[in-house]
N, C-alpha and C positions, 0 to 999 in steps of 0.2 A: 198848909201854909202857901205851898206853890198851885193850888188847884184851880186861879184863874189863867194858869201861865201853860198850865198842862194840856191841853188842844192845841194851844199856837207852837210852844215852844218845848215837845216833847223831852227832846236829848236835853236842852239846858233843866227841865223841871228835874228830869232824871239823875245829873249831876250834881245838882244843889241838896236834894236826897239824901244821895250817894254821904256829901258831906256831913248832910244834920246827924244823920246816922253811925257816921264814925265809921265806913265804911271802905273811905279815901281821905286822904289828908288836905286840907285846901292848901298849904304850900305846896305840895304836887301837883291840883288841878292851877295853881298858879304858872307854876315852872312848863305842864304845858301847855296853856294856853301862849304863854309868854313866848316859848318858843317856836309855836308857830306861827301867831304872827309876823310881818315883815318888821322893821324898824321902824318904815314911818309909821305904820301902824298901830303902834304902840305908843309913838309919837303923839300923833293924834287922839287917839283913848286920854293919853293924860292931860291933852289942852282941852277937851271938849270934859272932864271930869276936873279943871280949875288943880291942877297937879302938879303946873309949870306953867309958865307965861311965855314964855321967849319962843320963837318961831325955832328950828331945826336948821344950823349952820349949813347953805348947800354946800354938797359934795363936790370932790373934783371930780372932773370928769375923767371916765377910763382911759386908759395909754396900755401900749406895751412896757411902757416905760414905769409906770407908777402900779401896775398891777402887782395883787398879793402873787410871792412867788410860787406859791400852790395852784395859781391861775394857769390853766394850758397856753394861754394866749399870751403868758410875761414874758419876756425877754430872760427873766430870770428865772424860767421855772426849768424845773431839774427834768 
């Protein structure tokens, strides 16, 4: 099925395999795709695949002040 994609795109033809054959679960090879992507990234995949229309609220911009407090650099990190 994937053997025009198998010279260009080895690891993916190998992956998609992986799943016909019940060998990986595609919610797994979802979760980690999903997770290594960045979030625009992910972003993007779903506006270029018509999965969401609306551009991505821009972010605030970093602070000491507004950082997660796991951040080394918050004001509020332990």
């Amino acid at each position: 099925m994937f053997n025009s994609y198998a010279k260009i795109r080895p690891a993916t033809t190998k992956m998609l395999e992986m799943m016909d054959e019940g060998m990986i679960d595609p919610r797994a090879v979802a979760d980690m795709c999903l997770s290594w992507l960045s979030e625009s990234s992910v972003h993007e995949m779903m506006l270029a695949n018509d999965l969401v229309e609306e551009e991505p609220e821009e972010e605030e911009e970093w602070t000491p002040d507004n950082a997660d407090f796991n951040d080394p650099g918050s004001r509020h990190h332990y």
